[in-house]
C-alpha positions, 0 to 999 in steps of 0.5 A, a space after each residue: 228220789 226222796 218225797 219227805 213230809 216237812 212242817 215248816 216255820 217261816 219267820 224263825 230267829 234262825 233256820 233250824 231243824 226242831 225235831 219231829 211231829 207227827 211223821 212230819 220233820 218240823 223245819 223253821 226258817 228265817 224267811 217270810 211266808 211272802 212271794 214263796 220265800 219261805 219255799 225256796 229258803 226251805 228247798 235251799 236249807 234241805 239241799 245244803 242239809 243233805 249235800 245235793 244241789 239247790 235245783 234238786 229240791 222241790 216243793 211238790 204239795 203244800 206250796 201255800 200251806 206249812 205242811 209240805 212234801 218236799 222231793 230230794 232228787 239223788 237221795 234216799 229218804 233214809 238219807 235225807 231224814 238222817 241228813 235232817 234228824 241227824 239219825 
């Protein structure tokens, strides 16, 4: 199990990783911060970055704000920050 720091950007072009900022993995997704869109695109874009399913992704602080701790089920965090950063 993976607890992962993720700044994210709802209302992108298209959903991307960016990079990183201040430890966290700054993420941006094409979803609307509305009815907790951009949360389930962004747990939907980890799970397929890092090859676990969708229900092993989960916004566990940060629900309503842009930094958020995400936690991957059946990851590292190595992996998942590889999967994501492609490192």
């Amino acid at each position: 199990m993976a607890d992962v720091a993720i700044r994210l950007q709802p209302r992108a072009k298209r959903s991307e990783v960016v990079g990183e900022r201040a430890g966290a993995i700054v993420v941006r997704v094409t979803a609307p911060p509305v009815d907790g869109k951009a949360n389930a695109a962004l747990c939907a874009f980890v799970a397929k970055a890092v090859g676990v399913s969708a229900s092993s992704v989960d916004v566990v602080r940060g629900q309503t704000s842009r930094d958020k701790i995400v936690r991957v089920v059946g990851a590292s965090e190595d992996a998942v920050r590889e999967a994501l950063l492609g490192r």
